[in-house]
mmCIF file of the C-alpha atoms, coordinates in Angstrom:
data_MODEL
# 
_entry.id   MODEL 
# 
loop_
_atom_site.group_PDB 
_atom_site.id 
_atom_site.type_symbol 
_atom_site.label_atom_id 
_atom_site.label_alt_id 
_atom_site.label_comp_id 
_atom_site.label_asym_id 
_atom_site.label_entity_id 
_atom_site.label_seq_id 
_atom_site.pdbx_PDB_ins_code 
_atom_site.Cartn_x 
_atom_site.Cartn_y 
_atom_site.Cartn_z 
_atom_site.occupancy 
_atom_site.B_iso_or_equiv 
_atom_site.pdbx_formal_charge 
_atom_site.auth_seq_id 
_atom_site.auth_comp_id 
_atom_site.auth_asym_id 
_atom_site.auth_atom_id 
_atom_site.pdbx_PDB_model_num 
ATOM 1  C CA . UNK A 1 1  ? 12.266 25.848 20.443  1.00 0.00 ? 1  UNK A CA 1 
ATOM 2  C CA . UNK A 1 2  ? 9.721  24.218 18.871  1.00 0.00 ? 2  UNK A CA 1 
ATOM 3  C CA . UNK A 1 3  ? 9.469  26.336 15.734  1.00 0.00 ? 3  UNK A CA 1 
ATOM 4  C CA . UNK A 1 4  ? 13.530 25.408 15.616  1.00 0.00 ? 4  UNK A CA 1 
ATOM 5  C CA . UNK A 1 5  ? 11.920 21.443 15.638  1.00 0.00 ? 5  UNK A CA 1 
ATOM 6  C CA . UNK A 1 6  ? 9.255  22.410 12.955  1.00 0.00 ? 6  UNK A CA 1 
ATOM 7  C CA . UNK A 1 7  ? 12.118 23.597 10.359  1.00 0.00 ? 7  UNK A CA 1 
ATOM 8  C CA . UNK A 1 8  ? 14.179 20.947 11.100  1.00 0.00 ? 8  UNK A CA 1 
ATOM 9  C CA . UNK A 1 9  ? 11.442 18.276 10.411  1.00 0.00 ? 9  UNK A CA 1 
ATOM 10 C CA . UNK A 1 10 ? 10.413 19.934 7.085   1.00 0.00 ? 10 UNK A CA 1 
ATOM 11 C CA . UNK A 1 11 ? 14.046 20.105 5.984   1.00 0.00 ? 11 UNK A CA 1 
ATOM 12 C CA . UNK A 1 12 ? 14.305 16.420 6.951   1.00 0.00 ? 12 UNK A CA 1 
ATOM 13 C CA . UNK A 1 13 ? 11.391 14.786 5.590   1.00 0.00 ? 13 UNK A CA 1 
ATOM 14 C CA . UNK A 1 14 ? 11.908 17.353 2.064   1.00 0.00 ? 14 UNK A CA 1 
ATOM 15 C CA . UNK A 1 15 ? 15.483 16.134 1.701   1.00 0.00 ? 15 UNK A CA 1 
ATOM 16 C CA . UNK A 1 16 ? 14.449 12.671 2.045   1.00 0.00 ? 16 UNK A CA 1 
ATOM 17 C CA . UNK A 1 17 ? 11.419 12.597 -0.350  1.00 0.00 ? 17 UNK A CA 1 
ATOM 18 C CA . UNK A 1 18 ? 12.758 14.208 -2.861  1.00 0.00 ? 18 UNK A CA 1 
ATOM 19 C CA . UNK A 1 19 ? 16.528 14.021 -3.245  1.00 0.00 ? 19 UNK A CA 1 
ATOM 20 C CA . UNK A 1 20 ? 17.420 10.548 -1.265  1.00 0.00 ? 20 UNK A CA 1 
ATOM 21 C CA . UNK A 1 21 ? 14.473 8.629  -2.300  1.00 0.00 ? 21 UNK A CA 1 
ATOM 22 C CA . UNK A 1 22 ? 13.096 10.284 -5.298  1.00 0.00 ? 22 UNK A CA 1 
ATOM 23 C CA . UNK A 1 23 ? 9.612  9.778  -5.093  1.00 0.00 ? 23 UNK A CA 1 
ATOM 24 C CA . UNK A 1 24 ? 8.649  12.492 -7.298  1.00 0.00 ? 24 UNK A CA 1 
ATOM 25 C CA . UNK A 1 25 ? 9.784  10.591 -9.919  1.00 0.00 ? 25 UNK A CA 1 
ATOM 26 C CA . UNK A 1 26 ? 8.811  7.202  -8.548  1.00 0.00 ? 26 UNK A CA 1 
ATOM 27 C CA . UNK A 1 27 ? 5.244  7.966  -7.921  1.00 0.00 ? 27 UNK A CA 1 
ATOM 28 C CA . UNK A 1 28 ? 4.939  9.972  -11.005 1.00 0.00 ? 28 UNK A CA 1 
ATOM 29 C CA . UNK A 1 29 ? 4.008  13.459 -9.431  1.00 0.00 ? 29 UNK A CA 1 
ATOM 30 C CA . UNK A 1 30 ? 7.131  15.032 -11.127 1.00 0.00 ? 30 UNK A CA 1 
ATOM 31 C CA . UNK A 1 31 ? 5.235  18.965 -10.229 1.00 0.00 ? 31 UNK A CA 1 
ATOM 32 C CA . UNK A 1 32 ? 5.566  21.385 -7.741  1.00 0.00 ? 32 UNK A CA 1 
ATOM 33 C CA . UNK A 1 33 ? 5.633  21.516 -4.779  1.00 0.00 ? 33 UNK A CA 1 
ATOM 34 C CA . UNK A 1 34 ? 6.518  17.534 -4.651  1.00 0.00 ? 34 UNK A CA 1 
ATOM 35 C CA . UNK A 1 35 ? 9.707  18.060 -6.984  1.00 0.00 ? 35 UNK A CA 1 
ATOM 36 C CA . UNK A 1 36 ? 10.880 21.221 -5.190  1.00 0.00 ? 36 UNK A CA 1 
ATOM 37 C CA . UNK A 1 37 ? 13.091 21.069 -1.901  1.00 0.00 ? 37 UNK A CA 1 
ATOM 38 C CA . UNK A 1 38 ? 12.204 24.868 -1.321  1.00 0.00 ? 38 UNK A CA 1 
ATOM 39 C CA . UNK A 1 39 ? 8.472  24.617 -2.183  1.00 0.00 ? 39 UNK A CA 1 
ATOM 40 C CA . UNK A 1 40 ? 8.118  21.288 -0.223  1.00 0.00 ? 40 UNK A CA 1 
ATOM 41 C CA . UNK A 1 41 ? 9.891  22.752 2.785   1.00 0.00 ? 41 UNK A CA 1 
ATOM 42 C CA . UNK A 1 42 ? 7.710  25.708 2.882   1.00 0.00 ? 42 UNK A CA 1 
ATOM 43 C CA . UNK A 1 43 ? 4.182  23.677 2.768   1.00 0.00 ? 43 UNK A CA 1 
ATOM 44 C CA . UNK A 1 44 ? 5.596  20.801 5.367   1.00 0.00 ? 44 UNK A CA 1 
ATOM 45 C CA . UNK A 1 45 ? 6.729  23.816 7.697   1.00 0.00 ? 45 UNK A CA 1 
ATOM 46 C CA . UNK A 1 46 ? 3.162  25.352 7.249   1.00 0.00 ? 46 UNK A CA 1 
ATOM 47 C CA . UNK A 1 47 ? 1.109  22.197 7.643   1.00 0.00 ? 47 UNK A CA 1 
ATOM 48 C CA . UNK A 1 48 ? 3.267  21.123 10.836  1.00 0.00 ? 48 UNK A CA 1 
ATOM 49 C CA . UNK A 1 49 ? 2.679  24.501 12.337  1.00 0.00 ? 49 UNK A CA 1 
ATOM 50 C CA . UNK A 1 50 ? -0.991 23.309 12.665  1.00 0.00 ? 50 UNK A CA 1 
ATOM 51 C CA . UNK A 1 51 ? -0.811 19.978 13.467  1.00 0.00 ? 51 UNK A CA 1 
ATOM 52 C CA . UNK A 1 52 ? -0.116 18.756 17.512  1.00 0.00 ? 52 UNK A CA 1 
ATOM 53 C CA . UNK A 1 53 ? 3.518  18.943 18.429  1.00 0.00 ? 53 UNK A CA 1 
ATOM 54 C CA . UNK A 1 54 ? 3.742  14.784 18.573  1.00 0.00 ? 54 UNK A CA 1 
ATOM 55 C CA . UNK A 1 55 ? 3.640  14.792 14.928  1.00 0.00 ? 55 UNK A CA 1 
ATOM 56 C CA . UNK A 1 56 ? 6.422  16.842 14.886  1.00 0.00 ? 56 UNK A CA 1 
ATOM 57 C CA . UNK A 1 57 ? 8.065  15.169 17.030  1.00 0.00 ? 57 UNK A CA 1 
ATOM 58 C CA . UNK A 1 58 ? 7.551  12.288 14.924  1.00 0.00 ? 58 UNK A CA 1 
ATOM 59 C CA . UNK A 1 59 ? 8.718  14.019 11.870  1.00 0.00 ? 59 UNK A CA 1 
ATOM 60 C CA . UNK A 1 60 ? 12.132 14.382 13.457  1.00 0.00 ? 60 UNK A CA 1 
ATOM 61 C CA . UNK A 1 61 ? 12.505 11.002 14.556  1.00 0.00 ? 61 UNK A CA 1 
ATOM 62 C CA . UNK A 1 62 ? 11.818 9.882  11.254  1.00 0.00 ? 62 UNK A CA 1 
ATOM 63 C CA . UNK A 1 63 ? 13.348 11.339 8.615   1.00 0.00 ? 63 UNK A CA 1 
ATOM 64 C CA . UNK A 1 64 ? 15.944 13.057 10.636  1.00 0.00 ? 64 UNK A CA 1 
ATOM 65 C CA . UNK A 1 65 ? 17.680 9.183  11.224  1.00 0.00 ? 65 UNK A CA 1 
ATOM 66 C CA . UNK A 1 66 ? 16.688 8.542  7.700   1.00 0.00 ? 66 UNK A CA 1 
ATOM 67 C CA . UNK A 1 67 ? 18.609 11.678 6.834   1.00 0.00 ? 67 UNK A CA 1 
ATOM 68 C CA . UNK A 1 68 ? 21.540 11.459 9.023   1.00 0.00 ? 68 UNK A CA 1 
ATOM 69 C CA . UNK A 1 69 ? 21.974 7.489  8.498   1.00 0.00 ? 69 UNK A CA 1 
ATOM 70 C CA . UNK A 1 70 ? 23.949 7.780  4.983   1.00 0.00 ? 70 UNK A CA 1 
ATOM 71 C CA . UNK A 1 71 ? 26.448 10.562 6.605   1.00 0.00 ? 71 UNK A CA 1 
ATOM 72 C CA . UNK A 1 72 ? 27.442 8.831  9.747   1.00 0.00 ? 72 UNK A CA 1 
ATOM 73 C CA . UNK A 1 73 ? 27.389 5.307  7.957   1.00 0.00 ? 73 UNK A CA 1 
ATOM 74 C CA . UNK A 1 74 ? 30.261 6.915  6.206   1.00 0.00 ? 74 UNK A CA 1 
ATOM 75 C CA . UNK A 1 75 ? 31.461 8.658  8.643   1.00 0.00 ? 75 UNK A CA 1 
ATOM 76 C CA . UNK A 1 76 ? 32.273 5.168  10.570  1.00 0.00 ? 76 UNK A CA 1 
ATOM 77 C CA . UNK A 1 77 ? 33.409 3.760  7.203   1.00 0.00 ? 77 UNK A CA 1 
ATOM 78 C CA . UNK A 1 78 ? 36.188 6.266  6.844   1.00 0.00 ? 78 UNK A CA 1 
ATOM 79 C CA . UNK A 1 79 ? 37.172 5.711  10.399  1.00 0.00 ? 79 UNK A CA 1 
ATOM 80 C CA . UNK A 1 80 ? 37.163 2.142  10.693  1.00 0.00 ? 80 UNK A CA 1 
ATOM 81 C CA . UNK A 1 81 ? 38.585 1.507  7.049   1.00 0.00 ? 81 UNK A CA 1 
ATOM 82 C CA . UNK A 1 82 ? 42.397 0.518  6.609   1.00 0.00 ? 82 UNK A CA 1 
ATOM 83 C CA . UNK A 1 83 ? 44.113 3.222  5.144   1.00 0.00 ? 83 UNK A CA 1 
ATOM 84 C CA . UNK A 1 84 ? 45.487 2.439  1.670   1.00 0.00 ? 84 UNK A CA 1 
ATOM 85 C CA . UNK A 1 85 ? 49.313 3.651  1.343   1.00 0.00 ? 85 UNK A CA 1 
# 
């Protein structure tokens, strides 16, 4: 279970660095691995392998609601919006 947790919270915290905030570009470090989903993935994976299971934990906490936020804000947006004939 918990390597399921550790490839979850490098997906998370990969998607959200690079594609929904951008900071490669933002911070200027435009190279790999910080402008490559795959690359960053791998390293974050790696690195939380090592590290205690809280920061894990954390990991998932954090970017995973920072991840899922956009989808289920419209999610409820499409639910709760008139419909338009």
């Amino acid at each position: 279970m918990q390597i399921i947790e550790i490839i979850l919270a490098a997906n998370f915290f990969s998607f959200y660095f690079i594609v929904q905030n951008e900071f490669p570009r933002k911070w200027n470090i435009n190279f790999k691995p910080f402008n490559c989903t795959l690359c960053l993935t791998a390293w974050v994976g790696f690195a939380l392998f090592w590290l205690p299971d809280w920061t894990t934990d954390a990991v998932v906490c954090m970017f995973g609601a920072g991840v899922i936020a956009p989808f289920f804000r419209n999610f409820l947006m499409n639910l709760y919006e008139p419909k338009r004939h």
